[in-house]
One Martini backbone bead per residue (centre of mass of N, CA, C, O) as a GRO file, in nm:
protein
   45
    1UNK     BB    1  16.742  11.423  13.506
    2UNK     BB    2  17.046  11.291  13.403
    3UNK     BB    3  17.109  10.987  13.373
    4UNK     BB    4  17.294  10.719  13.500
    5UNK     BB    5  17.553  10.459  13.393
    6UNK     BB    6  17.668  10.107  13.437
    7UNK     BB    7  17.947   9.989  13.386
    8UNK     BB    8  18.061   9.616  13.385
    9UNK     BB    9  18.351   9.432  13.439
   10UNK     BB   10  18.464   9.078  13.466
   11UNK     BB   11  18.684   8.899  13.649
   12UNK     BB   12  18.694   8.532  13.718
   13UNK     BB   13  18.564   8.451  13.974
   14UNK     BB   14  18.232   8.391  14.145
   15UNK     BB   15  18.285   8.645  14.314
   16UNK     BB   16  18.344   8.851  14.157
   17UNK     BB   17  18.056   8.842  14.039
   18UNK     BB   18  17.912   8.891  14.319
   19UNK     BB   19  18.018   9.171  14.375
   20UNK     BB   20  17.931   9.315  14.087
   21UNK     BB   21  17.618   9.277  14.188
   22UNK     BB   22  17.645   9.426  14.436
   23UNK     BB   23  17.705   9.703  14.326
   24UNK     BB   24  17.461   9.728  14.147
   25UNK     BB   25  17.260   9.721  14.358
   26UNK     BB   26  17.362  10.009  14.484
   27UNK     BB   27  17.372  10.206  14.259
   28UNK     BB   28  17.034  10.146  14.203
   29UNK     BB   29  16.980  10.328  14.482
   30UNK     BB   30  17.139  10.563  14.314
   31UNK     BB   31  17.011  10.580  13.970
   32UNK     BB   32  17.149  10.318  13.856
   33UNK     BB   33  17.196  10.199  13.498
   34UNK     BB   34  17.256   9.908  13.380
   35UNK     BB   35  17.525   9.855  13.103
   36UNK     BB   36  17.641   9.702  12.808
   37UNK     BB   37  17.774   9.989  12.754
   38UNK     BB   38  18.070  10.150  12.799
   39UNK     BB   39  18.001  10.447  12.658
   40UNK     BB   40  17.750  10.451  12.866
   41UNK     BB   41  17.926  10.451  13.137
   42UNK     BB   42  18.161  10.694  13.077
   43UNK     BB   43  17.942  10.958  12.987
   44UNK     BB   44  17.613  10.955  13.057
   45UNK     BB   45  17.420  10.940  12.794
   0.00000   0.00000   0.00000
């Protein structure tokens, strides 16, 4: 199976932030994994 990658970019306040940390960590049930790389999480490569 092919890797899956996600990045996240958060803009705001500290809900923001909570948020953000909130859908990784659901993402992360789904075999996404969270990387600093925007092009390795828009490509899945």
């Amino acid at each position: 199976m092919k890797n899956k990658f996600l990045y996240i970019q958060t803009f705001g306040c500290q809900m923001n932030v909570h948020d953000s940390e909130q859908m990784a960590a659901l993402l992360a049930g789904g075999g996404y994994k969270l990387t600093d790389n925007i092009r390795q999480g828009k490509s899945g490569a």
